[in-house]
N, C-alpha and C positions, 0 to 999 in steps of 0.2 A: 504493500500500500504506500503512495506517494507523502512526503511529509511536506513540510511548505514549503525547503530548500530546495526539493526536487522539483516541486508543481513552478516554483518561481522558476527557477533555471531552463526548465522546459518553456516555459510562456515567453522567456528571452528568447530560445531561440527558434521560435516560427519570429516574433518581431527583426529576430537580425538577418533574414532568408535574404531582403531585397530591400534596400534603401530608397524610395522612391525620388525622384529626382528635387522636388520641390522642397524636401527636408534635408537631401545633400545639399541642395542651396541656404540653408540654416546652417548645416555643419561650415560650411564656407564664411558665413556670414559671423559665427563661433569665434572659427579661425582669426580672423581679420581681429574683429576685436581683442583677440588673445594676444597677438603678434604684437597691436601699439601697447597693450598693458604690460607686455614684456618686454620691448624694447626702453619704453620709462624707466620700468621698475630696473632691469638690469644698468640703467646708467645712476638712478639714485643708490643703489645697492655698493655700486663701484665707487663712490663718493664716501656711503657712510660707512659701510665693511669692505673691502678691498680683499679682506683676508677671507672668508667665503669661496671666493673663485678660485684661489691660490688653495685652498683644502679640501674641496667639493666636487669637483668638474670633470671627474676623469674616468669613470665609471658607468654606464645608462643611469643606474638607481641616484648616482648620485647629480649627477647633470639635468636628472629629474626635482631633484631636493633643490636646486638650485633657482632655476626658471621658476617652477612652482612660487619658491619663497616672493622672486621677483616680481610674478606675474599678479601678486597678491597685494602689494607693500603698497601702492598706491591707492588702492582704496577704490580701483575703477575697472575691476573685472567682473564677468558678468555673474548671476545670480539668480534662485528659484525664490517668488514669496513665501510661498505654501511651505515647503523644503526648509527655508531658512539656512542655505547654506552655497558657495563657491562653485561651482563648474570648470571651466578651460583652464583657471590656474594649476588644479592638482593634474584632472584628467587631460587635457591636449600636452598639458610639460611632459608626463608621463610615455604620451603618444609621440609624441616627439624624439625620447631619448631611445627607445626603442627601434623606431621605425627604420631609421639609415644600416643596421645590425641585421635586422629579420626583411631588408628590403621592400618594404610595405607600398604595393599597386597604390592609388588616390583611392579605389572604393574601398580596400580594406582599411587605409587611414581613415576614412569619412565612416566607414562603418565601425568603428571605434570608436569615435567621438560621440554620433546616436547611443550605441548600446552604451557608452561609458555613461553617457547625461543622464538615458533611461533608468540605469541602476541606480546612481548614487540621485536622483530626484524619485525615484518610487519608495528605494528605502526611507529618504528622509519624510516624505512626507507619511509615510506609516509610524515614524518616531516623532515625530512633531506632534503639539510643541513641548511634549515631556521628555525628550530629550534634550531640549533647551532649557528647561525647567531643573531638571539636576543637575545642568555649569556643564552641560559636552557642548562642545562646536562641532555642528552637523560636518562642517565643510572638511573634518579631521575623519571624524565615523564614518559617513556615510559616503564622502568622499574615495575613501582607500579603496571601499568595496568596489566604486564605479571605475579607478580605475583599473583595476585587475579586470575587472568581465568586460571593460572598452580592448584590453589588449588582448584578452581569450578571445571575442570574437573578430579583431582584427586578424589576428592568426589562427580561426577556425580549429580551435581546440573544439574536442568531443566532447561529450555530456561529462565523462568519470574528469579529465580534466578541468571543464568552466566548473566541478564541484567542489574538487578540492583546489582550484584559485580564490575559489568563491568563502571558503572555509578560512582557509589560510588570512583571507583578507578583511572577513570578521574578526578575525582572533586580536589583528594587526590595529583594529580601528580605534582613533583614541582622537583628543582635542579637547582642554580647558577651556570654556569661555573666562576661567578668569585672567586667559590673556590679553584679554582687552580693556583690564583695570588699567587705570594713571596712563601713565608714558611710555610703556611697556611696548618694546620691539616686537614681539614675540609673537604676534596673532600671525602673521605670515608663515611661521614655520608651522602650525597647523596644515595652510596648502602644502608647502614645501614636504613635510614628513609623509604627508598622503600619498602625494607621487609617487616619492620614493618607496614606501611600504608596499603601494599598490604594486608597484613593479615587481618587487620580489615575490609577493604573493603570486604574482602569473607563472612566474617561471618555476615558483614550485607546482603550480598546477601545471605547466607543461611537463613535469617531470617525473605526475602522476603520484605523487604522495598521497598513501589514502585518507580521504574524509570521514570526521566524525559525517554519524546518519543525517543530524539534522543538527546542522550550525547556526539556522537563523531562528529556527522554533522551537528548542531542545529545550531542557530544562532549565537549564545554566548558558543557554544560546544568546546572542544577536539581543532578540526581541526584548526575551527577559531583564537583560541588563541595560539597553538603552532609553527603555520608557514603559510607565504604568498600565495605557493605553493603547496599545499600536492597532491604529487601523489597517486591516485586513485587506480591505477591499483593493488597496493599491497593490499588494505581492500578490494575488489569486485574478484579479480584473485583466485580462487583455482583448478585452472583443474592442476594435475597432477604435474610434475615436483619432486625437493628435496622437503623435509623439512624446515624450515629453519635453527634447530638445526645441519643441516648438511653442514650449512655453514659458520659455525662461526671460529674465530682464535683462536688460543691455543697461548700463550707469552712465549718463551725461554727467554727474556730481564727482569729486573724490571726495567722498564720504560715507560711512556706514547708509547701509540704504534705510534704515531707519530713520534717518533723518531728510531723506528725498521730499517726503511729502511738503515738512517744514520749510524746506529752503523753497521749492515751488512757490507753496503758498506768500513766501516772503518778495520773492522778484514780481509775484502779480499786483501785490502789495505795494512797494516800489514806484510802479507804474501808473499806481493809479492818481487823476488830477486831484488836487489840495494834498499829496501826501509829501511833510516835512521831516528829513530823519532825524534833523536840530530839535523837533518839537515832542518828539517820543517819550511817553512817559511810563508805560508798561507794555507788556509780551506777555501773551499767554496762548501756550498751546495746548489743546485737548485733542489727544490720540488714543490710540490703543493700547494696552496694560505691556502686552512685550515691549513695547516700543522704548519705556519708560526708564526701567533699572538698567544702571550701565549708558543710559543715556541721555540723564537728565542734569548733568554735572555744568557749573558756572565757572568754576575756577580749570581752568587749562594749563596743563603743567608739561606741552608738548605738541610738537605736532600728531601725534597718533592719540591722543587726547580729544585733540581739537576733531579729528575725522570722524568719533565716537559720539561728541557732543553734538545735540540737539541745539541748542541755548548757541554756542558758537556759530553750527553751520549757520542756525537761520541769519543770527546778527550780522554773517560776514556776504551775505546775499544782499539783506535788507539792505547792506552800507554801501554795497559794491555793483550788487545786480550779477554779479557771478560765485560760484562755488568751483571752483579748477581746482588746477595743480598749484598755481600761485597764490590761492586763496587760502591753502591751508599752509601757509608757510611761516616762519617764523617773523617777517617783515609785516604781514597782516595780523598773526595771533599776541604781536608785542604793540599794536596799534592802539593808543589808549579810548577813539573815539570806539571801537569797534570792541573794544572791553569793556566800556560803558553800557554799549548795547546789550555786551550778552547778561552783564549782571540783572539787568531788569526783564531777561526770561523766566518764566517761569513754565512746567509740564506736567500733567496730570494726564491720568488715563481714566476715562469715561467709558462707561458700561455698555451704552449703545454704538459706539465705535468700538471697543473691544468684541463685540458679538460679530461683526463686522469681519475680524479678521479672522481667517488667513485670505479669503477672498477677498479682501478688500483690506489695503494699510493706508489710513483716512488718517489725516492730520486737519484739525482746524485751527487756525491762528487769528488771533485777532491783536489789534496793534492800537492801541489808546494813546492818542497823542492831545496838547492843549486845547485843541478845537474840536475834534472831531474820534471817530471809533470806523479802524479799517477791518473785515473781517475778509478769511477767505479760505475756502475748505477744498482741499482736494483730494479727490480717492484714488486718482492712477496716475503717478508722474512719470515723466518721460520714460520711457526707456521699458516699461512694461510692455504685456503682449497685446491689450488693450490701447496704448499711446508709444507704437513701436519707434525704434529710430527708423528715419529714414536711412536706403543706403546714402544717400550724400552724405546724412549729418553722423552714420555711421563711416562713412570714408574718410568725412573733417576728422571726424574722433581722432582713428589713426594718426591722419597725419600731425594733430597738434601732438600726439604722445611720442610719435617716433621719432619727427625733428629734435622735440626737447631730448630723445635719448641720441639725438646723432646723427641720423639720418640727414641727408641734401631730399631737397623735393625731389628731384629726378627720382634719386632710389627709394625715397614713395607710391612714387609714380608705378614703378616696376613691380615692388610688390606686391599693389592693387593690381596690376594689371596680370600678374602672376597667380594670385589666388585668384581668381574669377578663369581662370583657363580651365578646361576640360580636366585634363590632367598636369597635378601638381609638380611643383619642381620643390622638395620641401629644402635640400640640400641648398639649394641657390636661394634661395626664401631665407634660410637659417642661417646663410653666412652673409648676407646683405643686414639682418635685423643684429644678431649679434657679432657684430664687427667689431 
């Protein structure tokens, strides 16, 4: 009789038989996004750890812990709401360290990044949000798993193989959210460790290590240890429907996406006629209960501080009308106009916006100045499946990330014009981004 590791792994793989074209063009569209948050992150990473590259880099698993780390540090890679957790950072690094080694065709690349998205977002949203709720970082848990069964089924491993990668990469699954207390480096190596875990886990499943029966449902399994509740219906459900890959968010902010809504609602704010930022006398945002703990802090003792803070992002929109890479820097978080503003945030989570989420991460702000009261509520900010990026302002994305890591436009140019080809060149791709 089937247990739920088995019935899961079998339902992967009718889902990984055929990649339809329109979700290769997601995994594409993945990619891309992946490529500018790594070429960033790898030129901040080279500025503030140097020593990383020089101890890391020379290995798959470890070349994966690296990019991972990188692809994560800015704060602008992409993400599931429901899931609560990372995508391309852990699983495309992973895909990447891999692929030049085992020679990987474009659809068995592309077919890796689906199955990889599909695992590590089915599992998370089965452990959401009680796996949030006990201090794990989904993007470390639930992560490793997706990517070990993105590289089983890029390399067409058999059922006894995707079980025990799939085993191995339970075992391996870990991530503290209390790394993303104070000023704390550390939330990246969450991505970064996933990769690398994930990798190894495949390769013991290519080497046929046997599997406990049941690693996700067992007694002492997956389920049991990551959360009180786990919804079912996402490991046992695959009639039809999206992908998951096809529902993931894209980040115009660097900043925790929890604070997306806020900074939104802040720049509509902004814009609107009689609003004076001289005249500001309170902030108050009502959201949803996750949204809250961990990110409701006034005092900034950093920049990974600041990307965590609610109270900061919006003030430094309200003051700017942007949330970038320059916006969370130490030139704007040591700005005393823009320290004034965040102290007079304040954040509360509300019962009827808490019901709300996971479908919906609703921020309402309202902005009290001498004359007047500005409000503004929004439920899907940029970058969700509902208010997608465009590919342009997905192509701007890139290019503002890769320049700042290095890049000349022309070798923008190329590797937009390189990802969008039929079949990829990832080698010539990988030595243009990290040059």
């Amino acid at each position: 009789m089937n247990n739920i590791t088995d019935s899961f792994i079998k339902g992967l793989e009718a889902k990984s038989r055929a990649v339809p074209a329109n979700v290769a063009g997601q995994a594409k569209r993945c990619l891309l996004d992946y490529l500018g948050v790594l070429s960033g992150g790898r030129k901040y990473m080279k500025e503030a750890h140097p020593e990383l590259f020089d101890a890391f880099e020379d290995a798959a698993p470890y070349r994966a812990l690296v990019n991972g780390f990188c692809a994560h540090v800015l704060e602008l890679d992409d993400g599931h709401r429901i899931g609560m957790l990372h995508l391309g950072a852990p699983i495309i690094s992973a895909l990447l360290a891999v692929a030049e080694k085992e020679k990987l065709s474009t659809d068995d690349f592309l077919k890796g990044i689906v199955i990889g998205y599909e695992v590590a977002i089915r599992l998370a949203c089965a452990v959401q949000p009680g796996n949030k709720l006990k201090g794990y970082h989904a993007t470390g848990t639930c992560g490793t798993v997706g990517v070990a069964m993105g590289i089983a089924a890029a390399l067409h491993f058999d059922f006894e193989q995707m079980k025990s990668a799939f085993s191995a990469a339970t075992t391996s699954a870990a991530g503290l959210l209390e790394m993303i207390e104070g000023d704390t480096e550390l939330k990246p190596y969450n991505a970064g460790r996933a990769a690398m875990d994930g990798v190894t886990a495949a390769y013991i499943g290519k080497a046929r290590f046997k599997a406990p029966e049941d690693a996700l449902g067992g007694k002492r399994g997956f389920l049991k240890v990551m959360t009180d509740e786990p919804k079912m219906e996402y490991l046992t459900d695959f009639r039809g429907g999206k992908l998951m890959i096809e529902t993931i968010y894209m980040k115009p902010y660097a900043a925790c996406r929890h604070c997306h809504p806020s900074i939104e609602a802040a720049m509509h704010i902004r814009s609107e006629a009689g609003f004076n930022i001289n005249e500001v006398e309170s902030i108050h945002v009502d959201t949803y209960k996750l949204a809250v703990a961990g990110h409701d802090h006034t005092e900034i003792k950093g920049v990974n501080s600041a990307k965590m803070s609610i109270p900061y992002s919006l003030a430094v929109a309200l003051c700017t009308g942007k949330a970038g890479l320059d916006e969370f820097t130490d030139k704007f978080i040591s700005d005393k106009d823009i320290q004034s503003i965040t102290d007079k945030v304040t954040v509360s989570d509300v019962d009827e916006l808490t019901v709300l989420c996971p479908q919906k991460r609703v921020a309402e702000v309202t902005v009290t100045t001498k004359n007047d009261v500005f409000t503004k509520r929004v439920d899907y900010p940029k970058g969700e499946p509902e208010n997608p990026l465009t590919q342009q302002e997905l192509e701007d994305k890139f290019r503002g990330l890769a320049m700042y890591g290095g890049l000349t436009s022309d070798e923008c140019d190329e590797v937009i014009k390189e990802v969008w080809k039929e079949n990829l060149d990832m080698s010539k791709i990988m030595k243009i981004v990290c040059k």
